[in-house]
KEGUMI-309963 format. One record per residue (C-alpha): x negated, y, z negated; residue in three letters; residue number from 1. Coordinates in nm, 3 decimals, m for minus. Layout:
BEGIN
> x/y/z/aa/i
> X/Y/Z/ALA/NUM $
...
END
This chain:
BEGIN
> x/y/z/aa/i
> m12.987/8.239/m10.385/UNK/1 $
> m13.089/7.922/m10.474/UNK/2 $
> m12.947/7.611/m10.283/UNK/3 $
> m12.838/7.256/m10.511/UNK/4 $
> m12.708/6.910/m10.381/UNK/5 $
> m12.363/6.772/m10.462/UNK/6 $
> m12.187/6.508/m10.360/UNK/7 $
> m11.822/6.570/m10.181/UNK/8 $
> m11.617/6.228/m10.214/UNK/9 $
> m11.977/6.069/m10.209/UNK/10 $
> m12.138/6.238/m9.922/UNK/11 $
> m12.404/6.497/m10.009/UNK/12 $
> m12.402/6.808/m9.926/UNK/13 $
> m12.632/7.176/m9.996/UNK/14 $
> m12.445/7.454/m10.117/UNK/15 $
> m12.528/7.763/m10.289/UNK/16 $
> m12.573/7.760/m10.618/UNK/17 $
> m12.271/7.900/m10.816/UNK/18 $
> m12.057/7.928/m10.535/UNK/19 $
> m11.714/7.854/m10.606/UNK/20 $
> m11.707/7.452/m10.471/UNK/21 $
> m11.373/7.529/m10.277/UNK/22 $
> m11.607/7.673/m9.987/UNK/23 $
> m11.874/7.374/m10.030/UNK/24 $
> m11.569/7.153/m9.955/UNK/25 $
> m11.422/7.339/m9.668/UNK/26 $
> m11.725/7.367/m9.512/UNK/27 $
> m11.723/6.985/m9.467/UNK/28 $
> m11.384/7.006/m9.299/UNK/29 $
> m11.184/6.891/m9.605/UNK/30 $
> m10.836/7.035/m9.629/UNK/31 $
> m10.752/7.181/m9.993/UNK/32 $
> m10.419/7.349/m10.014/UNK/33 $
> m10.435/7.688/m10.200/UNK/34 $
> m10.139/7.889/m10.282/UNK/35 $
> m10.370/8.199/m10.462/UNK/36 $
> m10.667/8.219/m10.284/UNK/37 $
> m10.805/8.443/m10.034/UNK/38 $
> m11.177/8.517/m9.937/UNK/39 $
> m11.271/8.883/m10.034/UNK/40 $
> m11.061/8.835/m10.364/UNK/41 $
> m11.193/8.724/m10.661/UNK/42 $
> m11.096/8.338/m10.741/UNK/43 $
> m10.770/8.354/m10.977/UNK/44 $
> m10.684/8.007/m11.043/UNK/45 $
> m10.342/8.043/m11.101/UNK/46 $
> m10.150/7.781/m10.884/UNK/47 $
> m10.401/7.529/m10.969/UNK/48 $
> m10.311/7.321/m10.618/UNK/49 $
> m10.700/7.337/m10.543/UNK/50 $
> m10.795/7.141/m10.788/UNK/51 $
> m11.073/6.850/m10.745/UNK/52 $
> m11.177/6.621/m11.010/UNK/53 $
> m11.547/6.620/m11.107/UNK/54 $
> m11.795/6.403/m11.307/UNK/55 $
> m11.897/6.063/m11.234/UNK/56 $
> m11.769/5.702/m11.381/UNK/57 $
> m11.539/5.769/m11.669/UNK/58 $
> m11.635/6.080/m11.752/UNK/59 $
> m11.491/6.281/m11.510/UNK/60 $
> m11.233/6.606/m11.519/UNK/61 $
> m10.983/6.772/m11.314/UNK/62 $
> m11.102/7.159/m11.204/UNK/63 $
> m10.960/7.446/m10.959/UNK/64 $
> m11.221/7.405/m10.669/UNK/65 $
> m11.145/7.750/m10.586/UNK/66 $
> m11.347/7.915/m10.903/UNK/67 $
> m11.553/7.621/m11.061/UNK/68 $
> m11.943/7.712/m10.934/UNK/69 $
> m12.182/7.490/m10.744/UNK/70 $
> m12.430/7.283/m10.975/UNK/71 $
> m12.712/7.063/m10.893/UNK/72 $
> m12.579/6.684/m10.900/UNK/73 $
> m12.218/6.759/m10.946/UNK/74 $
> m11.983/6.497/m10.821/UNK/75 $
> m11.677/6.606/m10.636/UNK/76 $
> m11.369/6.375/m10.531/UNK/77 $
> m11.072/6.552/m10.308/UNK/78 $
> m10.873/6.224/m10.286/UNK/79 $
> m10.831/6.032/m10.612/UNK/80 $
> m10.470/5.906/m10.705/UNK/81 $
> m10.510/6.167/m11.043/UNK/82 $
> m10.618/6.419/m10.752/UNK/83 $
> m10.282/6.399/m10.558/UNK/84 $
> m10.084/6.275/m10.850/UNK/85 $
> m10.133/6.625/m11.064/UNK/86 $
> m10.126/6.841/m10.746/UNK/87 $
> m9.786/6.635/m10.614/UNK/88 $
> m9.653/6.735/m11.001/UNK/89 $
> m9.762/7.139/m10.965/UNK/90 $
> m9.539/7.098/m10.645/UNK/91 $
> m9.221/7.014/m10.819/UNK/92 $
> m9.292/7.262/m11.073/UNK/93 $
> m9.300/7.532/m10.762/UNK/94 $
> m9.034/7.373/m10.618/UNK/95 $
> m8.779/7.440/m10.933/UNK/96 $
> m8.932/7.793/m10.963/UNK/97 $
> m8.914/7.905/m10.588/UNK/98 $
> m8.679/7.657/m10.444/UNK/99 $
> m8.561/7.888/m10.140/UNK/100 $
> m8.962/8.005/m10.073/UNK/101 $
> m9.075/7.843/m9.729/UNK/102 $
> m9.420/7.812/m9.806/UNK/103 $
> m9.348/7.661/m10.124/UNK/104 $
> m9.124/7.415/m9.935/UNK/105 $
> m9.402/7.360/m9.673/UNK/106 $
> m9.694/7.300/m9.902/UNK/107 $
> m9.446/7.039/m10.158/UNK/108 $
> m9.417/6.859/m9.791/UNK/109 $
> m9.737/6.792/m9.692/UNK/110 $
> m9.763/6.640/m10.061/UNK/111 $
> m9.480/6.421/m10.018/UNK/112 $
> m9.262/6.609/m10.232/UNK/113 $
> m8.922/6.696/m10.101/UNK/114 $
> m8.748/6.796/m10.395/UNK/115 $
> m8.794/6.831/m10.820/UNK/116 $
> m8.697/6.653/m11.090/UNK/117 $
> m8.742/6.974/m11.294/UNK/118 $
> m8.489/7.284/m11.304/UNK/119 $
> m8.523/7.647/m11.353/UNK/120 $
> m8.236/7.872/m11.470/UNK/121 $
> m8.333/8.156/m11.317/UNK/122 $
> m8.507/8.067/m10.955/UNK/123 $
> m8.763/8.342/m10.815/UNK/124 $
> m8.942/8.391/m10.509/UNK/125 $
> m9.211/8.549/m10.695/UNK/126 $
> m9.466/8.220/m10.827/UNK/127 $
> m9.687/8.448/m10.995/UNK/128 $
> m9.969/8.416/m10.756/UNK/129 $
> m10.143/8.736/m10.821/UNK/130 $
> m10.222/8.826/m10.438/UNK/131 $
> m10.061/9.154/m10.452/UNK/132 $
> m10.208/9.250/m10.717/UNK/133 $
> m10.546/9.153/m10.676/UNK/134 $
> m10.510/9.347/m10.306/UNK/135 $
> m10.359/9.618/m10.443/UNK/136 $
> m10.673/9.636/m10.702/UNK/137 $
> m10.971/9.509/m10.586/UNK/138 $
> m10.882/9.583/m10.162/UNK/139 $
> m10.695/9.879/m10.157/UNK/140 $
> m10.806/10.043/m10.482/UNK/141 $
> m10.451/10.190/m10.591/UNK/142 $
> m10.356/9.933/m10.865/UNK/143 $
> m10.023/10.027/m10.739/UNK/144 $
> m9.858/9.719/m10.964/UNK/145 $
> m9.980/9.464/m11.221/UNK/146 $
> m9.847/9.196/m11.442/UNK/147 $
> m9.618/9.241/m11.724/UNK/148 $
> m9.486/9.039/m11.994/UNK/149 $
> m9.656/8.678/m12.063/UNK/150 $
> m9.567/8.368/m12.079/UNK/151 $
> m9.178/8.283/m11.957/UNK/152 $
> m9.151/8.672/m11.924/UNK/153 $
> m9.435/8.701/m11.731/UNK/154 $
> m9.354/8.938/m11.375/UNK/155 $
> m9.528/9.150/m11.102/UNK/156 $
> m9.404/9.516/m11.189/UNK/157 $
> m9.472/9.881/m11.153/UNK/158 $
> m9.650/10.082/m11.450/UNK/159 $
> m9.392/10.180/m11.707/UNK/160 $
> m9.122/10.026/m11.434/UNK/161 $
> m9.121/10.284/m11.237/UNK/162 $
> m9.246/10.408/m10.867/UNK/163 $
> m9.560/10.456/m10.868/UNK/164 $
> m9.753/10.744/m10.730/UNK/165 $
> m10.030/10.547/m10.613/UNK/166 $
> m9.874/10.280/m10.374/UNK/167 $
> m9.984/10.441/m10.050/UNK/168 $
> m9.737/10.187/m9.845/UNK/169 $
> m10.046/10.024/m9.691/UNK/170 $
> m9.873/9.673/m9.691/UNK/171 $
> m10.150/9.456/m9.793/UNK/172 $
> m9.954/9.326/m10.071/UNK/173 $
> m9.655/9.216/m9.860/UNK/174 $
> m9.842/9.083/m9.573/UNK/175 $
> m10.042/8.833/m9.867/UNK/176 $
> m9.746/8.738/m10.024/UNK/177 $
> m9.652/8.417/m9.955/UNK/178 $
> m9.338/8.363/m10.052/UNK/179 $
> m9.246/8.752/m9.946/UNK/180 $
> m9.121/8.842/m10.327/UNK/181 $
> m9.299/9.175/m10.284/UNK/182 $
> m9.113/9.483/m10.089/UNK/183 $
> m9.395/9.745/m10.249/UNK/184 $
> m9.471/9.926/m9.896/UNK/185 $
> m9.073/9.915/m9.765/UNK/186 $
> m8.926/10.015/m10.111/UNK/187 $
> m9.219/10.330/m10.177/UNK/188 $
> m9.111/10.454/m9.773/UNK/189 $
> m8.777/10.459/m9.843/UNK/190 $
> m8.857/10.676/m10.181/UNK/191 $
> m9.078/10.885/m9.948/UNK/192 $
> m8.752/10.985/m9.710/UNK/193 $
> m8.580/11.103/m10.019/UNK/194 $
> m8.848/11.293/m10.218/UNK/195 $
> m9.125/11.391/m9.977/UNK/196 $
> m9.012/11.633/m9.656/UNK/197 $
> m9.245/11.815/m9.377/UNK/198 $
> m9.613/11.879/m9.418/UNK/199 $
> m9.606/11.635/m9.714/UNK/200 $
> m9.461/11.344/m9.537/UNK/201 $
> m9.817/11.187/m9.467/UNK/202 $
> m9.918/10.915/m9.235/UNK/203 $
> m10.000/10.622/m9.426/UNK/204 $
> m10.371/10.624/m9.301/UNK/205 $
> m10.396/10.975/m9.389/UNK/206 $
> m10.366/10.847/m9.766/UNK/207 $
> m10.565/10.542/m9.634/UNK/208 $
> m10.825/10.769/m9.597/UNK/209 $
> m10.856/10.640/m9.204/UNK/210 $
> m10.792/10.983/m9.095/UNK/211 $
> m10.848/11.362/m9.291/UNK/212 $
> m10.527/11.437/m9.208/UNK/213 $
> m10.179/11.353/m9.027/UNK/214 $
> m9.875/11.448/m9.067/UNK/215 $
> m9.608/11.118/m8.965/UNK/216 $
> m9.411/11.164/m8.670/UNK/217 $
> m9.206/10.863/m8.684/UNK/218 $
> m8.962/10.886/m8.984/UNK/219 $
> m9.217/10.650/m9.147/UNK/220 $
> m9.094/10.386/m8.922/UNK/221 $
> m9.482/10.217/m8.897/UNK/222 $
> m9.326/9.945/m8.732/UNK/223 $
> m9.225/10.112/m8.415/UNK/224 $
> m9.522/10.359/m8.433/UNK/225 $
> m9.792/10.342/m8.146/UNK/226 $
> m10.080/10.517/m8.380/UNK/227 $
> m10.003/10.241/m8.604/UNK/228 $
> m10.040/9.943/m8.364/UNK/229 $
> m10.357/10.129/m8.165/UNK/230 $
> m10.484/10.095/m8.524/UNK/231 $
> m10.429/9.736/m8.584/UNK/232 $
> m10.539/9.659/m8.219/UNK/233 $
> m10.854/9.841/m8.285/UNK/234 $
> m10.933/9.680/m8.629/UNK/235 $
> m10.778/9.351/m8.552/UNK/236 $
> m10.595/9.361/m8.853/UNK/237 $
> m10.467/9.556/m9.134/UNK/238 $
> m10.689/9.874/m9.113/UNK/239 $
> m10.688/9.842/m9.562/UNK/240 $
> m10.846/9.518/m9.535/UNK/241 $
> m11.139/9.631/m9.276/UNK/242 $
> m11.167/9.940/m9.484/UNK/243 $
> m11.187/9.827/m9.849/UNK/244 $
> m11.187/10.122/m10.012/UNK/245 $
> m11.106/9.950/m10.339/UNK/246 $
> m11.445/9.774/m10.300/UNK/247 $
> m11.590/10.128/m10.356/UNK/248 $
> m11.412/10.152/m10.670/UNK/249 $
> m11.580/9.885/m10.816/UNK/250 $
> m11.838/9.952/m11.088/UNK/251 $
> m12.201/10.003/m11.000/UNK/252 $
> m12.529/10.014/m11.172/UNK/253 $
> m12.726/10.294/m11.266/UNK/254 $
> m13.021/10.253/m11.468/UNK/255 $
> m12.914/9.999/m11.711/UNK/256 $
> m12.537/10.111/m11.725/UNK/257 $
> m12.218/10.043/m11.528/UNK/258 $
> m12.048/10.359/m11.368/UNK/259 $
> m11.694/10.335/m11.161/UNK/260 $
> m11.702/10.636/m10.980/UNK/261 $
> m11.333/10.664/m10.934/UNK/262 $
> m11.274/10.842/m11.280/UNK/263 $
> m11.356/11.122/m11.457/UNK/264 $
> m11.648/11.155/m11.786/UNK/265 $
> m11.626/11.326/m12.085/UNK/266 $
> m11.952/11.428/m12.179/UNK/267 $
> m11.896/11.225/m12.510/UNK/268 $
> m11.885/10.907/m12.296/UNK/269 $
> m11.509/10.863/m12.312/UNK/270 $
> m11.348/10.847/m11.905/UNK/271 $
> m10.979/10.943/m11.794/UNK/272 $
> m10.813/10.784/m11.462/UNK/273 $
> m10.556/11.005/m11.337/UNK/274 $
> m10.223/10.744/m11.242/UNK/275 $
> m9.992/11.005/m11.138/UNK/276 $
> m9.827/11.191/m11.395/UNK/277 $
> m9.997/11.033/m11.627/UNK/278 $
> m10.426/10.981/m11.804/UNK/279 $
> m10.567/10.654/m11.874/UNK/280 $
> m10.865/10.695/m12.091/UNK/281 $
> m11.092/10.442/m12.269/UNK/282 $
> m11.462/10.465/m12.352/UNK/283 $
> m11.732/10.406/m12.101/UNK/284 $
> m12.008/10.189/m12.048/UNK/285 $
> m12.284/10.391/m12.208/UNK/286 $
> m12.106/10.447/m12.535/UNK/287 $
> m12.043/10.022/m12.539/UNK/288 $
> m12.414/9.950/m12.446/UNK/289 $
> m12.512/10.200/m12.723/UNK/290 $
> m12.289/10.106/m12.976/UNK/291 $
> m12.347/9.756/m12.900/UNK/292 $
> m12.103/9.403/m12.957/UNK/293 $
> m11.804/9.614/m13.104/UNK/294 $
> m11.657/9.415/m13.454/UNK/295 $
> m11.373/9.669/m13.540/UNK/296 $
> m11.227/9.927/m13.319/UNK/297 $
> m10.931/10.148/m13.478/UNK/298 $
> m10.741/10.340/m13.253/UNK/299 $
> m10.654/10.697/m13.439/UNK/300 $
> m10.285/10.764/m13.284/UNK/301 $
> m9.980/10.597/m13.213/UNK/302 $
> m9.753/10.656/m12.898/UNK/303 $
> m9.553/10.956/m12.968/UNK/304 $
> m9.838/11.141/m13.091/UNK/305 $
> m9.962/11.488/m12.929/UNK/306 $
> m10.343/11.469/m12.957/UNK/307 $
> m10.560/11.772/m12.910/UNK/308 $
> m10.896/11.755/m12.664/UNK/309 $
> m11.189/11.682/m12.908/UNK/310 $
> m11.010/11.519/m13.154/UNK/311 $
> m11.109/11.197/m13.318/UNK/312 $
> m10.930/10.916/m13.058/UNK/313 $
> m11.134/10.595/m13.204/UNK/314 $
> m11.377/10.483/m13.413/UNK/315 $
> m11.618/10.181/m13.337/UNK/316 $
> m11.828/9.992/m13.571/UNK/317 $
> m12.118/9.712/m13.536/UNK/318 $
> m12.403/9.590/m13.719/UNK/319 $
> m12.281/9.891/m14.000/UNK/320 $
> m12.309/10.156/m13.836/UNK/321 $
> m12.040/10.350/m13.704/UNK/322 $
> m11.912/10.609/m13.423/UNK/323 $
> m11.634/10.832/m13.334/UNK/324 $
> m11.533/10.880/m12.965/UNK/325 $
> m11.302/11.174/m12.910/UNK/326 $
> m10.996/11.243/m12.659/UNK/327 $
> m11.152/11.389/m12.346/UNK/328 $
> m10.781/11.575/m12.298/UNK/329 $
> m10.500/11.719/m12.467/UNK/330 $
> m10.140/11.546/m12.385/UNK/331 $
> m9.885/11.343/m12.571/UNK/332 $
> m9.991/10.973/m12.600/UNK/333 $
> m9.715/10.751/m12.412/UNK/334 $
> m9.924/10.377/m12.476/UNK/335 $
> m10.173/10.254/m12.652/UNK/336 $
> m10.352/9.913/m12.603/UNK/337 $
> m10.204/9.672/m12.802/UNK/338 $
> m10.457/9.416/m12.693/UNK/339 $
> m10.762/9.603/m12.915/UNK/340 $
> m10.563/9.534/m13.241/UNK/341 $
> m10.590/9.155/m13.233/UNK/342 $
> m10.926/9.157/m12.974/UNK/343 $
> m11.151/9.406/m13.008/UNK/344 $
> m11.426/9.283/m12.836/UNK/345 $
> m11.216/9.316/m12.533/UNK/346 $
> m11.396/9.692/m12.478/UNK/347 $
> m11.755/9.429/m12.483/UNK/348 $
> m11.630/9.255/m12.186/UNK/349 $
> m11.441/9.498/m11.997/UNK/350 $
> m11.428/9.873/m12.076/UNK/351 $
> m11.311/10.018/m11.754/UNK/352 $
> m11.003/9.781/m11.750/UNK/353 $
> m10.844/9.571/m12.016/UNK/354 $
> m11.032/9.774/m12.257/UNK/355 $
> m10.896/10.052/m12.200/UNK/356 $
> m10.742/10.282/m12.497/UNK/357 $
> m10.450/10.487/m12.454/UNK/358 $
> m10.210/10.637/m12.195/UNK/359 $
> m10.155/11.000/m12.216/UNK/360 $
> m9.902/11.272/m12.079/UNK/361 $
> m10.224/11.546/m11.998/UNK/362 $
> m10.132/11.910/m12.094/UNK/363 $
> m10.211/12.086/m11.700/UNK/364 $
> m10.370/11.772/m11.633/UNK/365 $
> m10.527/11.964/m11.272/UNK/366 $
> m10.720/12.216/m11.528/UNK/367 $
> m10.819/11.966/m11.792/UNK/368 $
> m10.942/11.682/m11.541/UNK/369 $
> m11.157/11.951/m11.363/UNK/370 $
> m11.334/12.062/m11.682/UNK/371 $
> m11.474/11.715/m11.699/UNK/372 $
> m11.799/11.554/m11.520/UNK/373 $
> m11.615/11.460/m11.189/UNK/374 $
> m11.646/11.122/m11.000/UNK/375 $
> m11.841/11.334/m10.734/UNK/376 $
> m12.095/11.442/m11.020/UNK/377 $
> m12.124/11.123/m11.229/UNK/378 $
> m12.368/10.907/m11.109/UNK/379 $
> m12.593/11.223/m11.143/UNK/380 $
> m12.483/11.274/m11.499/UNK/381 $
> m12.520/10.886/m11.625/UNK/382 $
> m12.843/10.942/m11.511/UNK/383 $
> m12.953/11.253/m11.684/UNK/384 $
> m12.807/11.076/m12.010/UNK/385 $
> m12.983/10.791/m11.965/UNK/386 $
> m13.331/10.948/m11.934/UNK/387 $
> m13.219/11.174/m12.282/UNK/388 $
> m13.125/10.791/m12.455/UNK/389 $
> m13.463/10.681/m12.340/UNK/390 $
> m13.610/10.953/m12.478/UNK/391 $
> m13.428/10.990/m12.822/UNK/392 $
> m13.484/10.586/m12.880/UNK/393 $
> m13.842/10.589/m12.815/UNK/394 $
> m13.886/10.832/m13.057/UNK/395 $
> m13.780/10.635/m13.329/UNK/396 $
> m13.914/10.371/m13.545/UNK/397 $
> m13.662/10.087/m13.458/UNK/398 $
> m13.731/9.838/m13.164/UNK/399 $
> m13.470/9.899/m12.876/UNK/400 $
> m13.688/9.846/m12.582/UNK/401 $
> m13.790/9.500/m12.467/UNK/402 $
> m14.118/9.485/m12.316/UNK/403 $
> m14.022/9.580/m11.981/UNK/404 $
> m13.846/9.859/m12.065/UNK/405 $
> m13.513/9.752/m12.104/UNK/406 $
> m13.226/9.800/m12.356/UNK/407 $
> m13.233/9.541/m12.628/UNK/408 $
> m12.873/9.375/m12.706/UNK/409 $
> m12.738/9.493/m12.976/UNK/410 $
> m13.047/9.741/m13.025/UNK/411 $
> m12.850/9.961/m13.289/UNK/412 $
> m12.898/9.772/m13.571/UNK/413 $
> m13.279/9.794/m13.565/UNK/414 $
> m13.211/10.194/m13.601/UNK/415 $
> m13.194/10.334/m13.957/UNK/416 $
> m12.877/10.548/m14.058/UNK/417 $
> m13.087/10.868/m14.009/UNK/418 $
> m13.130/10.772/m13.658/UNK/419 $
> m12.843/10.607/m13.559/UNK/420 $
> m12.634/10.979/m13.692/UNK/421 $
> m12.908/11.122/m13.471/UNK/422 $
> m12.783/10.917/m13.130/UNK/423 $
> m12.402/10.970/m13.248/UNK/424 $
> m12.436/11.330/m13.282/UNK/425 $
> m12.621/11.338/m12.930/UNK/426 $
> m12.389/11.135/m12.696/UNK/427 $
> m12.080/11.098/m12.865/UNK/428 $
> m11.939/11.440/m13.048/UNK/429 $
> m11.934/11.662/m12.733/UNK/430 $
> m11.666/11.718/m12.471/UNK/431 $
END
């Protein structure tokens, strides 16, 4: 990667170029205080107490250090009176929110701030951080819990506010806390004494996928456990955060197309997630690339509704032509997203998450996820499809193809009706 020069309260430095400056500044021994960050994690910005001010003379601007990218020339100050004044104020703002959370306490300290001027009816422990869930996502893979509600309401919770199936008690998300709001790994134990009994009662690195298979001998009691502490001894650390298996999860290119291997594909480029009892399903990265910058999406059902596999689940439009994806499964629809009726461009930027569709209740969800292309098959699959695209589009009279061969932006609207119905009926009306 390519290297720039800044200049870090005006001595100048080489960094990599769009590297979040937070590590630039670190690196020259410069103490930021963070609240949300963690390296592995993808910068969140929420707490804001990392925040620099950039520019030069007059024309300068206050920025989270932690995800603002390394540019050639920038000008970086860590200790301006606006600097400390702004991060002194996000203290008192903590301080009314969490005023019993140590950390919180310790951080508003080293600012000089020993109490707020500002008060909060309903104090929390919780600042809204996002640590545990970005662990519990983009670490440990389970997306055990996520945000709810926004603004005022806003809250860490549990899908549909209850337990979820796919907290594996790892801990990662109470050993990041930092205020220790979060009780995810003692609060899904205690739910595993009263529901789960004998050969079911797994060691937690069992579901970690540490070990094939190990049935816990210790009344879950990790604490006291010696398999438990030969693990963390060996790993020096957490055993989830060495192992990453939610880094596998992430999305990966094939050909020209994205492909998270932890779901399962409809061969009419729709995908399902198993959460427990329940389906997530939404449309994949093909049928977006194909379609092209979505301008209308209209979902088909409403919650309530008891959809049948194959049946129409939304239709997409862009540049005027138009396609029809179809429920990979048969259930009863619990959610939809409300986000795609005000935004739906929100499948352009992010089909496998916050574009996502609908949840669903699966009829014999074991039968009806095996009948689809499975997360061990898919990567072959995408592939196969993408070789039949290649071969449809080239066939035609509208330019798709740059001149090295890849997929044009937006290439649909230099096909005709004839053969855009001809790509439609190919990738999107089969099951």
């Amino acid at each position: 990667m390519a290297s720039v020069t800044m200049k870090i309260n005006g001595r100048e430095v080489k960094a990599e170029k769009g590297e979040p400056i937070l590590s630039a500044i670190r690196a020259q021994g410069i103490k930021v205080p963070t609240l949300c960050h963690m390296d592995g994690l993808e910068p969140y910005g929420a707490c804001r107490m990392c925040m620099v001010e950039v520019g030069s003379g007059e024309r300068t601007k206050l920025v989270t250090s932690c995800n603002f990218p390394a540019e050639e020339g920038l000008e970086i100050k860590t200790d301006t009176k606006r600097v400390h004044r702004n991060r002194a104020m996000l203290a008192e703002i903590l301080l009314a929110r969490s005023p019993g959370a140590k950390k919180v306490q310790q951080l508003a300290a080293s600012l000089g701030v020993t109490k707020s001027r500002f008060k909060t009816e309903e104090p929390t422990d919780c600042i809204l951080c996002g640590l545990c869930v970005r662990v519990c996502d983009e670490i440990v893979g389970a997306s055990a819990i996520g945000f709810e509600g926004r603004g005022t309401q806003r809250m860490v919770g549990t899908p549909f506010y209850v337990d979820p199936d796919t907290c594996i008690a790892c801990g990662a998300c109470s050993e990041l806390c930092p205020t220790g709001a979060i009780h995810m790994e003692q609060l899904t134990k205690q739910r595993w004494k009263k529901e789960v009994g004998g050969t079911q009662r797994l060691c937690r690195y069992a579901r970690m996928g540490l070990v094939s298979y190990k049935v816990c001998p210790n009344n879950l009691d990790c604490a006291t456990c010696e398999v438990d502490q030969n693990l963390i001894d060996e790993y020096g650390t957490n055993p989830i955060f060495a192992l990453a298996p939610g880094k596998k999860k992430r999305a990966k290119k094939l050909a020209q197309f994205m492909l998270k291997e932890d779901r399962y594909y409809s061969k009419g480029h729709t995908w399902v997630k198993v959460l427990g009892e329940h389906a997530r399903i939404g449309m994949d990265d093909f049928a977006q690339r194909v379609v092209g910058e979505i301008a209308s999406a209209s979902l088909t059902v409403a919650p309530g509704d008891i959809v049948q596999k194959g049946q129409a689940a939304i239709e997409v439009s862009n540049n005027g032509h138009k396609a029809t994806l179809l429920f990979p499964m048969s259930g009863k629809v619990t959610r939809v997203n409300q986000l795609l009726e005000d935004d739906p461009s929100v499948i352009n930027e992010d089909c496998y998450q916050r574009g996502w569709l609908y949840m669903l209740e699966p009829e014999d969800q074991y039968r009806q996820s095996h009948e689809l292309v499975s997360p061990s098959q898919s990567a072959h699959w995408l592939l196969a499809e993408s070789d039949s695209l290649f071969g449809t589009i080239t066939q035609s009279g509208g330019a798709a193809l740059s001149d090295g061969g890849e997929l044009l932006p937006n290439f649909s609207r230099n096909l005709s009706d004839k053969e855009w119905q001809k790509i439609t009926e190919r990738f999107f009306s089969k099951i």
